[in-house]
LOTI-664932 format. One record per residue: x, z, y of N, C-alpha, C, CB in turn; residue number from 1. Coordinates in steps of 0.1 Angstrom, whole numbers, always signed. Each point is the difference from the previous one (the first is absolute). Glycine has a CB too. Layout:
N
SITE  n.c1  n.c3  n.c2 ca.c1 ca.c3 ca.c2  c.c1  c.c3  c.c2 cb.c1 cb.c3 cb.c2   i
SITE     X     Z     Y     X     Z     Y     X     Z     Y     X     Z     Y NUM
...
END
This chain:
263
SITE  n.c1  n.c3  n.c2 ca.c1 ca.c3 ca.c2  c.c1  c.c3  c.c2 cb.c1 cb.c3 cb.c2   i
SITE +1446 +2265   +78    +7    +7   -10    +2    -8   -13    -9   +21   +10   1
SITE    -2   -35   -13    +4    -5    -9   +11    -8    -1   -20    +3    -2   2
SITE   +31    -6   +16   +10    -5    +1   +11    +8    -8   -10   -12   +20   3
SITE   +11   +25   -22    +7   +10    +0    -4    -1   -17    -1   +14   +28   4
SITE    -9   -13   -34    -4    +0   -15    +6   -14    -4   -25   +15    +1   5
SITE   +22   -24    +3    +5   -11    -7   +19    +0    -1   -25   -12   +10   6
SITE   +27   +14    +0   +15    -1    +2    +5    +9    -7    +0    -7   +19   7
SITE    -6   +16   -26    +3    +9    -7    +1    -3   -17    -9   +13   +22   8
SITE    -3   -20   -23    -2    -6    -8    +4   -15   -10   -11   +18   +13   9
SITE   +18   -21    +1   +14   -11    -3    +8    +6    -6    +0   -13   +19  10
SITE    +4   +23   -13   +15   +10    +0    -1    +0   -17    +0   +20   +27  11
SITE   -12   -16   -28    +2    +8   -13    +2    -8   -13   -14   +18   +12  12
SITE    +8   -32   -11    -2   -11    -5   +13    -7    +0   -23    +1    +5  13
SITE   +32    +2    +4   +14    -3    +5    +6    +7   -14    -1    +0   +33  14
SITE    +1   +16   -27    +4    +7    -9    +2    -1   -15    -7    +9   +16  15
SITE    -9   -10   -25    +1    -4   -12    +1   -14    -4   -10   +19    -2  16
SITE   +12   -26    +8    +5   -19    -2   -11    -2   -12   +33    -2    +3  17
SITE   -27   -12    -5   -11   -13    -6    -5   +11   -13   +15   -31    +4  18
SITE   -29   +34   -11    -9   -11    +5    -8    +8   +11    -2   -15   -24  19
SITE    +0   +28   +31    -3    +4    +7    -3   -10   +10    +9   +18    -9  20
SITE   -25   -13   +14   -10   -13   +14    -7    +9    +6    -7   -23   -12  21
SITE    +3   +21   +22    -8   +12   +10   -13   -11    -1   +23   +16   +23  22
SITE   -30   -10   -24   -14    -1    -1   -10    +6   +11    +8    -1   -24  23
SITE   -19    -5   +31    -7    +4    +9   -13    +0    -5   +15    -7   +16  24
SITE   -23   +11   -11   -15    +1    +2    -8   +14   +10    +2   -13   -26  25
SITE   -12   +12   +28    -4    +5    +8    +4   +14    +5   -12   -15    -8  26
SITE   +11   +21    -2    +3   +16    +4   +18    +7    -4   -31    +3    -6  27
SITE   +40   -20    -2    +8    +9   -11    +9   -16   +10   -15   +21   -33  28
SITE   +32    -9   +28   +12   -11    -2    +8    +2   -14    +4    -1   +26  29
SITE    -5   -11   -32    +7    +9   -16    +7    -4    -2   -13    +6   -13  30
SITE   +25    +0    +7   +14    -7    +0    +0    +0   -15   +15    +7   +22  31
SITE   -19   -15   -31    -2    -4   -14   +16    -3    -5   -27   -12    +4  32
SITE   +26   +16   -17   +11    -8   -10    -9    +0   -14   +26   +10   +13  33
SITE   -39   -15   -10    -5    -6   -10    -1   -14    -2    -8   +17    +2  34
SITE    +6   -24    -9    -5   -14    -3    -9    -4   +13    +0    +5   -26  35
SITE    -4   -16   +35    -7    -5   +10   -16    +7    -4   +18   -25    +4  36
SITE   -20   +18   -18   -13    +6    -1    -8    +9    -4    +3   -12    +2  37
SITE    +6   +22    -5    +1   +18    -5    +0    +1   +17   +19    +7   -30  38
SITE   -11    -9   +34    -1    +7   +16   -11    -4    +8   +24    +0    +2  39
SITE   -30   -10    -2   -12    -4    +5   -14    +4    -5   +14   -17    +4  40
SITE   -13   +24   -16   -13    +6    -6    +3   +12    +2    -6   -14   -17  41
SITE   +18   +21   +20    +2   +14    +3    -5    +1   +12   +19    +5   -13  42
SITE   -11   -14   +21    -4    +4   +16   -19    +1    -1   +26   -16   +14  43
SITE   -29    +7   -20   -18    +1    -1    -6    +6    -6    -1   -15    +4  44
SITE   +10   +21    -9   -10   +16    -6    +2   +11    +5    +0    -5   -20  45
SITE   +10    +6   +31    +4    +4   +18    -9    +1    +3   +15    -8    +8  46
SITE   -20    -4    -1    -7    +0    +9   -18    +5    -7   +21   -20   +14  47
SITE   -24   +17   -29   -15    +4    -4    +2   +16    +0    -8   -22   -18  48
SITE   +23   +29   +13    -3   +12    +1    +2    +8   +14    +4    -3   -25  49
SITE    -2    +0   +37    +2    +3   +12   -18    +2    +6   +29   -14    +1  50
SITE   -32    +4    -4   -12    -3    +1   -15   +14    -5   +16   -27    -3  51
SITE    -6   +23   -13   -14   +13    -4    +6   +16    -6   -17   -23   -11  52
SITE   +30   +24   +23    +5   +15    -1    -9    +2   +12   +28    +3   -10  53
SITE   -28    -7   +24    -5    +2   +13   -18    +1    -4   +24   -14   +17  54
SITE   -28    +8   -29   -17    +2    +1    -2   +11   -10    -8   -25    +4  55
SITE   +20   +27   -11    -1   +17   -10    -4   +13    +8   +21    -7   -14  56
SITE   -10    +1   +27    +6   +13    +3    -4    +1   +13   +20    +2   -14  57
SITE   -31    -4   +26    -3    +1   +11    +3   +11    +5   -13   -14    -4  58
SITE   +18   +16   +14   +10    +8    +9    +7   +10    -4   -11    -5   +12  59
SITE   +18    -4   -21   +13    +6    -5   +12    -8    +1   -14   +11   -15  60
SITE   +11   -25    +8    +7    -8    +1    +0    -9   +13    -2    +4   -21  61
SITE   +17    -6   +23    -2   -11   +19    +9   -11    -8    +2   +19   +31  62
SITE   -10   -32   -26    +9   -12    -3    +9    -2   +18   -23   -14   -26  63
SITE   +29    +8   +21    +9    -1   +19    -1    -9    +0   +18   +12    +5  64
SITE   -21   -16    +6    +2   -17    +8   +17    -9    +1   -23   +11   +20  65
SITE   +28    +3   -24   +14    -8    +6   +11   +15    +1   -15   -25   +18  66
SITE   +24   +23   -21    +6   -15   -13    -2    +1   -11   +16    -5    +7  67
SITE   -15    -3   -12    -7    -6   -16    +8   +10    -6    -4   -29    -1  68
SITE    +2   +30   -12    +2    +8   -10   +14    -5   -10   -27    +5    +1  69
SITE   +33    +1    -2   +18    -8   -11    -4    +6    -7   +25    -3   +10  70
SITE   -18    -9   -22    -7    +8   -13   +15   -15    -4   -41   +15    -2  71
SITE   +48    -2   -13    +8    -6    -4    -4    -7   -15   +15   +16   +16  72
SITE   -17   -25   -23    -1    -2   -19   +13    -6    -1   -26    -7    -6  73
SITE   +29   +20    -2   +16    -1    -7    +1   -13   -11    +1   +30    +0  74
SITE    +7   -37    -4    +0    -9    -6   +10    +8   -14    -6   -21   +24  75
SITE    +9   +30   -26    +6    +8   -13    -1   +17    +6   +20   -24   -10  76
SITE   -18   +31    +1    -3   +14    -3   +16    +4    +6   -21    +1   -23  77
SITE   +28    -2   +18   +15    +1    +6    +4    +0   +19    +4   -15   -25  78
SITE   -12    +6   +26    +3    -2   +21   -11    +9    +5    +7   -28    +5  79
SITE   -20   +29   -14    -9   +13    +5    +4   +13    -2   -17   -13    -5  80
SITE   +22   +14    -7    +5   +14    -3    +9    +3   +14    +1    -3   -30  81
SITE    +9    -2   +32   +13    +1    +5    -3    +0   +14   +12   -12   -19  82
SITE   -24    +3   +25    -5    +4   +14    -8   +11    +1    +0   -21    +5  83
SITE    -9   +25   -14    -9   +13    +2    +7    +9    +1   -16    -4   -10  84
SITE   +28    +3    -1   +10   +16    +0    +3    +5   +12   +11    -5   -18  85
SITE    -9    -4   +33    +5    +0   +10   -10   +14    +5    +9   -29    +2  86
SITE   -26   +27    -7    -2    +9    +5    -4   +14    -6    -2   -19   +12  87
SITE   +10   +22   -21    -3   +15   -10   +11    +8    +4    -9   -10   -23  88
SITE    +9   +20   +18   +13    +9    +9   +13    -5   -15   -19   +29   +17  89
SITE   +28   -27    -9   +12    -4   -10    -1    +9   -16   +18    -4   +26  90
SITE   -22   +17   -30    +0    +7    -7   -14    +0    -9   +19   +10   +15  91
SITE   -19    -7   -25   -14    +4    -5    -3   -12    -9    -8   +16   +21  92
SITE    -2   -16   -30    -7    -9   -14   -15    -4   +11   +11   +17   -30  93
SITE   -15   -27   +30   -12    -2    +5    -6   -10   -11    +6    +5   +26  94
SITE   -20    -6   -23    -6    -8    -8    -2   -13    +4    -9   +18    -8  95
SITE   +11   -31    +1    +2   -15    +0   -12    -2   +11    +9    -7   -27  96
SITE    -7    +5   +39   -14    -8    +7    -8   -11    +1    +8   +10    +9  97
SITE   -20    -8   -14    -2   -16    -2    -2    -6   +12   -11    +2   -20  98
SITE   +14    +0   +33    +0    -5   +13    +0   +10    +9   -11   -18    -7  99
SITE   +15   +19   +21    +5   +11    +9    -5   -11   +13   +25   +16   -14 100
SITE   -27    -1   +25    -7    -8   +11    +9   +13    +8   -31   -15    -6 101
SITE   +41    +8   +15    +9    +6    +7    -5    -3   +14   +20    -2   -18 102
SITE   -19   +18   +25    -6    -2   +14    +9    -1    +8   -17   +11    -4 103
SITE   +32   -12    +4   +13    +1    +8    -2   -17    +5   +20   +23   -15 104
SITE   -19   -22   +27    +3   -11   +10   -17    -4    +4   +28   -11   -11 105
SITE   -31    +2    +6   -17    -8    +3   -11    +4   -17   +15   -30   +18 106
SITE    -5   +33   -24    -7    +1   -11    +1    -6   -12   -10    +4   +15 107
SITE   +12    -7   -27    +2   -14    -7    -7    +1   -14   +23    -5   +12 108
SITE   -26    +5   -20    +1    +4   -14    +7   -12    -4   -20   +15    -5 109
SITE   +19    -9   -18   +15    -9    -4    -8    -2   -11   +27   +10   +10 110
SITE   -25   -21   -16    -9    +3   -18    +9   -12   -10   -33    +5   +11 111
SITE   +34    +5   -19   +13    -4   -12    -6   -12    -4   +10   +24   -10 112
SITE    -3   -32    -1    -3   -11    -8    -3    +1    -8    +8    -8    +6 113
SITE   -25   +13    -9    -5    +3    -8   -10   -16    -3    +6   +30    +8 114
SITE   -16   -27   -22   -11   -11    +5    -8    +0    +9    +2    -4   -16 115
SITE   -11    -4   +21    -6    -3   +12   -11    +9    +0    +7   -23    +4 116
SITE   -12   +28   -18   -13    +5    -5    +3   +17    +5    -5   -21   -23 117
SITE   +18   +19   +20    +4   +18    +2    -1    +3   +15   +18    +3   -21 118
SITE   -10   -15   +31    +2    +1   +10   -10    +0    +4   +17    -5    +0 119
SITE   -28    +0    +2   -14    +1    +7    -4   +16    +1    -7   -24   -11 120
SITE    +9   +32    -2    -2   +16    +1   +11    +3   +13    -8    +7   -29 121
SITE   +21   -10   +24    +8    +4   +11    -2    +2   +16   +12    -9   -17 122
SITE   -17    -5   +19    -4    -9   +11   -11    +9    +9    +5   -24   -15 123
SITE   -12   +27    +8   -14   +12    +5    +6   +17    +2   -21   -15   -18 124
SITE   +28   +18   +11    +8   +14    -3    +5    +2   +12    +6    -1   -22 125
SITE    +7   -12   +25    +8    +2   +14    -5    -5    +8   +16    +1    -7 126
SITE   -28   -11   +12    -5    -2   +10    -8   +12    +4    +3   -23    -5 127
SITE   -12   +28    -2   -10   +16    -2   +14    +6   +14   -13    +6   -39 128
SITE   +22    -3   +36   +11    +8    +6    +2    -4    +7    +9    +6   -11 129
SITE    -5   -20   +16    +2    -8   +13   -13    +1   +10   +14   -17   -13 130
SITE   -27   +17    +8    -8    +1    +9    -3   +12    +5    -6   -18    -7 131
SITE   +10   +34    +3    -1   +15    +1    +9    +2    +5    -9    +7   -15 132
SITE   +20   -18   +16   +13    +7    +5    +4    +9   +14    +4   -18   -15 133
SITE   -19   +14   +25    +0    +5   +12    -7   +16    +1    -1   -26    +8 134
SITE    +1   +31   -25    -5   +13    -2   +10    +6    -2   -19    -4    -6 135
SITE   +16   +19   +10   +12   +13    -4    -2    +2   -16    -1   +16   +26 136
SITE    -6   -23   -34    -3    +6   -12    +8    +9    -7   -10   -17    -2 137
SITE    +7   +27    -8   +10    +3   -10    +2    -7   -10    -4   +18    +4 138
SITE    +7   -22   -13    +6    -8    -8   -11    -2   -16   +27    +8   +15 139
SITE   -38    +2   -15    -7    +1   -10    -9    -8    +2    +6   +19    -3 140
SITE    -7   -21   +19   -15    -4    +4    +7   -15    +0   -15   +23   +18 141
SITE   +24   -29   -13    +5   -11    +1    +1    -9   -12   +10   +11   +18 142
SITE    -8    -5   -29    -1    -5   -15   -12    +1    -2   +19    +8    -8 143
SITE   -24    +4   +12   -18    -1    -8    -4   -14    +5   -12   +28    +1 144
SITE    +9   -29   +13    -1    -8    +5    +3   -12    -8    +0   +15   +17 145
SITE   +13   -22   -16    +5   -13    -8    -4    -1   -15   +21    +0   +16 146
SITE   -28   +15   -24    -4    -4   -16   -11    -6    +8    +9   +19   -22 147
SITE   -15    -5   +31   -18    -9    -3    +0   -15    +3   -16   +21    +9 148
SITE   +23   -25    -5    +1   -16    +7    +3    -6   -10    +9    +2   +21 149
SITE    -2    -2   -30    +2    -5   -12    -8    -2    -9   +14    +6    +4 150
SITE   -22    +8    -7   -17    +1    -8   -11   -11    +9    +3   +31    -6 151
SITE    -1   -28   +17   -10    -8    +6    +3   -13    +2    -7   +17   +10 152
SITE   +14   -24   -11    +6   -14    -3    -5    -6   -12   +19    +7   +11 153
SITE   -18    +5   -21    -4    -3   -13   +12    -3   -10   -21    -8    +9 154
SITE   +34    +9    -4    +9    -4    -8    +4   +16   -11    +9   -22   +22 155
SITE   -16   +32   -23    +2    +8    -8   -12   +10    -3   +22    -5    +6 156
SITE   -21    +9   -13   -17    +7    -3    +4   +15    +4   -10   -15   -25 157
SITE    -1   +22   +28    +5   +15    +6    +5    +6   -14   -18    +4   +23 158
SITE   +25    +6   -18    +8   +14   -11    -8    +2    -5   +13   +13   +10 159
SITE   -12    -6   -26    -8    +4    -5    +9   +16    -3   -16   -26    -8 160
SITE    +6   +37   +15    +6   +13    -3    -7    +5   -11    +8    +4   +23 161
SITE    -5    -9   -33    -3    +4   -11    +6   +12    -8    -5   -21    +3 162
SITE    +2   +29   -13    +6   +13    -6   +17    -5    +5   -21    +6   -26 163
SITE   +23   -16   +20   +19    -2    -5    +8    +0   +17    -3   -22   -27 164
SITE    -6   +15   +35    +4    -1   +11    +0   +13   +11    -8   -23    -9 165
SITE    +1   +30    +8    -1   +12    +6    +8    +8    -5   -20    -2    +4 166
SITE   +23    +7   -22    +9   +12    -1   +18   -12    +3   -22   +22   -24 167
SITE   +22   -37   +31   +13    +0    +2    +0    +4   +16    +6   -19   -20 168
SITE   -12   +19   +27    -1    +7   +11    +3   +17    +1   -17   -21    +2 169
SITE    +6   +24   -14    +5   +16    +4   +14    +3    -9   -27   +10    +3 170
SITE   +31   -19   -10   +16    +8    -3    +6    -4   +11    +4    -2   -26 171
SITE    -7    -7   +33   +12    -4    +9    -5    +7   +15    +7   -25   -14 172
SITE   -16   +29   +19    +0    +4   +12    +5   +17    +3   -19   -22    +2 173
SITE   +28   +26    +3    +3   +18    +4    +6    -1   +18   +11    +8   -31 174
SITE   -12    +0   +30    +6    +5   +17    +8    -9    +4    +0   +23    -3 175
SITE   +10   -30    -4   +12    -8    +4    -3   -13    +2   +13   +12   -12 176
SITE   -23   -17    -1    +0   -16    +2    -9    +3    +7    +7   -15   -18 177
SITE   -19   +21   +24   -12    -1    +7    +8    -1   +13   -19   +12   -15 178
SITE   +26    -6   +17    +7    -1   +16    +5    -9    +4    +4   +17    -1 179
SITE    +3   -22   -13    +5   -12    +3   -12   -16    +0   +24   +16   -12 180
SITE   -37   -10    +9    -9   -10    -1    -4    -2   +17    -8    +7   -28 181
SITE    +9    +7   +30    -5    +1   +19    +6    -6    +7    -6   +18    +1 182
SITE   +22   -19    -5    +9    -3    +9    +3   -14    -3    +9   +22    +2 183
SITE   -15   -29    -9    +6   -14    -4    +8    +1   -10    -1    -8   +19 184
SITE   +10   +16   -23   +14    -1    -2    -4    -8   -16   +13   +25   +17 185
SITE   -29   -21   -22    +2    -1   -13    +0   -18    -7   -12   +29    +0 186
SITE    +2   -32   +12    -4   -12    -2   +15   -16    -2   -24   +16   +15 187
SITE   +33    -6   -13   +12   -12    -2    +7    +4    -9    +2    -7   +20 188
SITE    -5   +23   -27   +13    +1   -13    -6    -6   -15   +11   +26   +12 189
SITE    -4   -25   -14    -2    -6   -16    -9    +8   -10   +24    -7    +2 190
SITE   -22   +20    -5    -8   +10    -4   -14    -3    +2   +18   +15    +2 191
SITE   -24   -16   +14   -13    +7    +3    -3   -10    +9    +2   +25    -3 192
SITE    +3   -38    +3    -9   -12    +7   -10    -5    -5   +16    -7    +7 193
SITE   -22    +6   -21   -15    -1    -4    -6    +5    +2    +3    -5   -10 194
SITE    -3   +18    +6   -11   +11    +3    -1    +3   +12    +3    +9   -19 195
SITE   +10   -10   +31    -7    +3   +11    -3   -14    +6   +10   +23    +2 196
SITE   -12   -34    -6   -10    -9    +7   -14    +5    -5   +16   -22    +1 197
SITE   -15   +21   -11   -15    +5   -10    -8   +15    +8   +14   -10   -29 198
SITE    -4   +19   +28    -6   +12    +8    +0    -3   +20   +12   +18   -24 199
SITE   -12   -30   +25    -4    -3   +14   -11    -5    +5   +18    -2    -1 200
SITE   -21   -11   -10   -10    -8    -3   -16   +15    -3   +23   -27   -14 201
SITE   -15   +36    +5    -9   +11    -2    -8    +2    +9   +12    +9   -10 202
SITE    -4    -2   +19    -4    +8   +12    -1   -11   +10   +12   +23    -7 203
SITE   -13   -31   +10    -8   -11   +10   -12    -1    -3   +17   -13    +4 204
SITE   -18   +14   -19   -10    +0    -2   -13    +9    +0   +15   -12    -7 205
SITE    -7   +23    +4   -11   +14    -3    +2    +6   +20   +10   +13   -39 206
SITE    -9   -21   +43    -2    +1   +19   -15    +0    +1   +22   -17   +10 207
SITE   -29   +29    -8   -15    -1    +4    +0   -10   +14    -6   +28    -9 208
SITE    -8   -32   +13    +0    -2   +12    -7   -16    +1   +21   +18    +3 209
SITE   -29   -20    +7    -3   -17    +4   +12    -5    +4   -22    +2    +9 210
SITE   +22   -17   -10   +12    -4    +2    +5    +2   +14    -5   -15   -18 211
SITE    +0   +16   +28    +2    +0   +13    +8   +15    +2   -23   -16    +5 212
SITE   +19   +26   -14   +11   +13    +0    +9    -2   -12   -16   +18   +10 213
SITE   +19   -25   -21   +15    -5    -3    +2    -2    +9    +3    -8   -16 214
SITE    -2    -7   +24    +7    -9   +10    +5   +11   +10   -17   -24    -1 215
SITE    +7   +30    +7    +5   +10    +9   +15   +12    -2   -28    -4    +2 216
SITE   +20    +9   -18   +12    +8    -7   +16    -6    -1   -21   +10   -13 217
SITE   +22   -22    +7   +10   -11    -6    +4    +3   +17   -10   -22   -25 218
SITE    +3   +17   +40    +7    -5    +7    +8   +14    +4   -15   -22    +6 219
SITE    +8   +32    -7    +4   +11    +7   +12    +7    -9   -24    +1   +11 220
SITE   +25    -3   -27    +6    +5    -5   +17    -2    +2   -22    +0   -13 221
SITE   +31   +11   +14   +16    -3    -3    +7    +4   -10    +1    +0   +17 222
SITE    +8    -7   -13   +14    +4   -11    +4   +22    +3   +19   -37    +6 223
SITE   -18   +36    +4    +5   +12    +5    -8   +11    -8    +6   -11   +24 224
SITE   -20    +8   -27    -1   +10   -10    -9    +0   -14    +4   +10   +22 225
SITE    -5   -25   -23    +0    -7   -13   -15    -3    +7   +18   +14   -24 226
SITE   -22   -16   +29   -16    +0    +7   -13   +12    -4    +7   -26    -1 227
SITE    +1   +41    -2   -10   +10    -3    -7    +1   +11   +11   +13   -16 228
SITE    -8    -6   +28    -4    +2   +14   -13   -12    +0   +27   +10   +11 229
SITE   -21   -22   -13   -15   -10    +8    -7    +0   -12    +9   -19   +18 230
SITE   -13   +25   -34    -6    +0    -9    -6   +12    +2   +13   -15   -13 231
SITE   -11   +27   +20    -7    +8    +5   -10    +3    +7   +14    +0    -4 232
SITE    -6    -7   +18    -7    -4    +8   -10   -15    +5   +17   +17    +1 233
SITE   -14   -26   -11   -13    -7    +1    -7    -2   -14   +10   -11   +21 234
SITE    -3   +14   -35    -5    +0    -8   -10   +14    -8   +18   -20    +3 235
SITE   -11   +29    +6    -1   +13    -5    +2    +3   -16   -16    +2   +19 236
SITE   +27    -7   -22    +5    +5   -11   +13    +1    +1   -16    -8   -11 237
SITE   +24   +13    -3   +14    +7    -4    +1    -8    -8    +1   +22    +4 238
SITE    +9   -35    -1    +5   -11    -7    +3    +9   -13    +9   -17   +21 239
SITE    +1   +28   -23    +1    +6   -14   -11    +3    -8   +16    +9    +9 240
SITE   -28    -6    -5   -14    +2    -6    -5   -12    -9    -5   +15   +20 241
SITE   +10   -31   -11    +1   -10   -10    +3    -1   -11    +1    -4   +14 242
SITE   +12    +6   -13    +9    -5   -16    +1   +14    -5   +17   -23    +7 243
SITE   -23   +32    -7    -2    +9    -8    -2    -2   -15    -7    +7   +20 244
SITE    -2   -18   -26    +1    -7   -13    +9    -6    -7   -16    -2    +6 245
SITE   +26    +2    +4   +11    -6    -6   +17   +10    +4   -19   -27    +3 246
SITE   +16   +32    +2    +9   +18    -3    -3    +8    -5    +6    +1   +14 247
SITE    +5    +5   -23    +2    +8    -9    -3   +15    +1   +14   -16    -2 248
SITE   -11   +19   +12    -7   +17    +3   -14    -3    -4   +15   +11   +23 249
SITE   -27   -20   -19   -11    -2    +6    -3    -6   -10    +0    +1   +22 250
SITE    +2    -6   -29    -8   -12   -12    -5    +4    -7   +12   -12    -1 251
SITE   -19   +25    -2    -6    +8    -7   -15    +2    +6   +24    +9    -7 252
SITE   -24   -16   +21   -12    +1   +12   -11    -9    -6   +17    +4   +22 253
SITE    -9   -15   -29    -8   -12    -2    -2    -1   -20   +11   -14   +29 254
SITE   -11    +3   -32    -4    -5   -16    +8    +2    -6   -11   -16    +3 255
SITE   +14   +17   -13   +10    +6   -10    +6   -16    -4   -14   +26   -12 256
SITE   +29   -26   +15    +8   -15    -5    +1    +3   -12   +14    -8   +17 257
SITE    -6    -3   -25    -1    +3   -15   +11   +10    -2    -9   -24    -6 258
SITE   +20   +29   +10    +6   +10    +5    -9   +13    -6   +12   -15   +21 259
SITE   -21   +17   -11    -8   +13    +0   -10    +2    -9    +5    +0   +21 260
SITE   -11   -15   -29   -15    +0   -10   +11   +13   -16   -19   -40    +9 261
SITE    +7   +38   -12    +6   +11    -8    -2    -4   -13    -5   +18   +16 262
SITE    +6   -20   -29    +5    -2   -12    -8    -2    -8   +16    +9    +4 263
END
């Protein structure tokens, strides 16, 4: 199958012309339009973070033997933009991605021309995805997932839900965007792509349980019904019971934000 990845990965290198190079190493083929040695420190911070997503995440994450992994570094924001769009629906405002891990054909992710420092966060985000991708996840868990990878890398310090940070949660969460938080839908519009990474990262977190019942829960959890059913049944909880601190009906359950302190 790696005859099939590579050739593919000519194609594509065909496609965007000079300075685009396909690049190899162990687990990855990268069709770079970076500088020789921007693409050679990327690819190797590939391969360190491939490495310590699979020791994060024991049986959750599968590295594959084969075929290697495509992974595109855009050499300008313009040919990234203009290839990602390929995969958004024609209509609608979405929020700027800082990298996309597309599962149509073998799989690939794409990461804009950003600096190398940013891309390394990127690099963990969409690999996090690449290596889950053999899960039904819902899309909450799939993000939580790719922040904690980022925290645990160390390239960013955890959230702080602090007073300011919580009452922007409870103005923004009601029946609509919450559904749209279940459904994915929210995580790519413009409005509610922060907060619902942030309210994902949440609730991965506030997941009772030894790690061995995450792993279990994550594997068992789907899209089909945002993963309540396997948070029931192997966590014995009501994923809504979570983020209760951070909805509006309910936020009255917990500490008073600066919203609620009184004068």
């Amino acid at each position: 199958m790696n005859d099939d990845v590579d050739a593919w990965a000519d194609a594509l290198r065909d496609r965007f012309g000079d300075p685009y190079e396909v690049i190899s190493s162990k687990h990855f083929v990268v069709v770079s339009g970076r500088p020789q040695r921007e693409g050679d420190v990327l690819v190797t911070a590939m391969e360190r973070a491939i490495k310590r997503i699979a020791e994060q995440l024991p049986g959750i994450a599968r590295v594959r033997p084969s075929p290697k992994y495509v992974a595109i570094l855009f050499g300008d924001h313009d040919t990234f933009l203009e290839y990602a769009s390929a995969f958004f629906p024609e209509e609608g405002e979405f929020g700027h991605p800082g990298g996309l891990y597309i599962h149509d054909g073998h799989g690939h992710f794409i990461l804009p021309a950003d600096r190398i420092a940013e891309l390394e966060t990127s690099i963990t985000h969409e690999l996090t995805h690449a290596l889950t991708g053999h899960l039904d996840s819902p899309s909450w868990i799939a993000e939580g997932l790719a922040e904690s990878m980022e925290f645990a890398a160390g390239f960013r310090p955890p959230r702080m839900f602090d007073c300011e940070h919580i009452d922007e949660h409870r103005k923004f969460w009601n029946e609509k965007t919450l559904r749209d938080f279940w459904s994915g839908k929210s995580f790519k519009s413009i409005e509610g792509q922060r907060l619902s990474y942030s309210l994902a990262e949440f609730l991965l977190n506030a997941l009772p349980g030894e790690p061995e019942d995450l792993a279990q829960f994550v594997n068992r959890a789907t899209w089909k019904d945002s993963g309540h059913s396997a948070a029931r049944e192997i966590l014995g909880v009501e994923l809504a019971d979570l983020i209760a601190p951070l909805v509006p009906t309910l936020a009255r359950r917990f500490e008073a934000s600066e919203e609620d302190r009184p004068e």
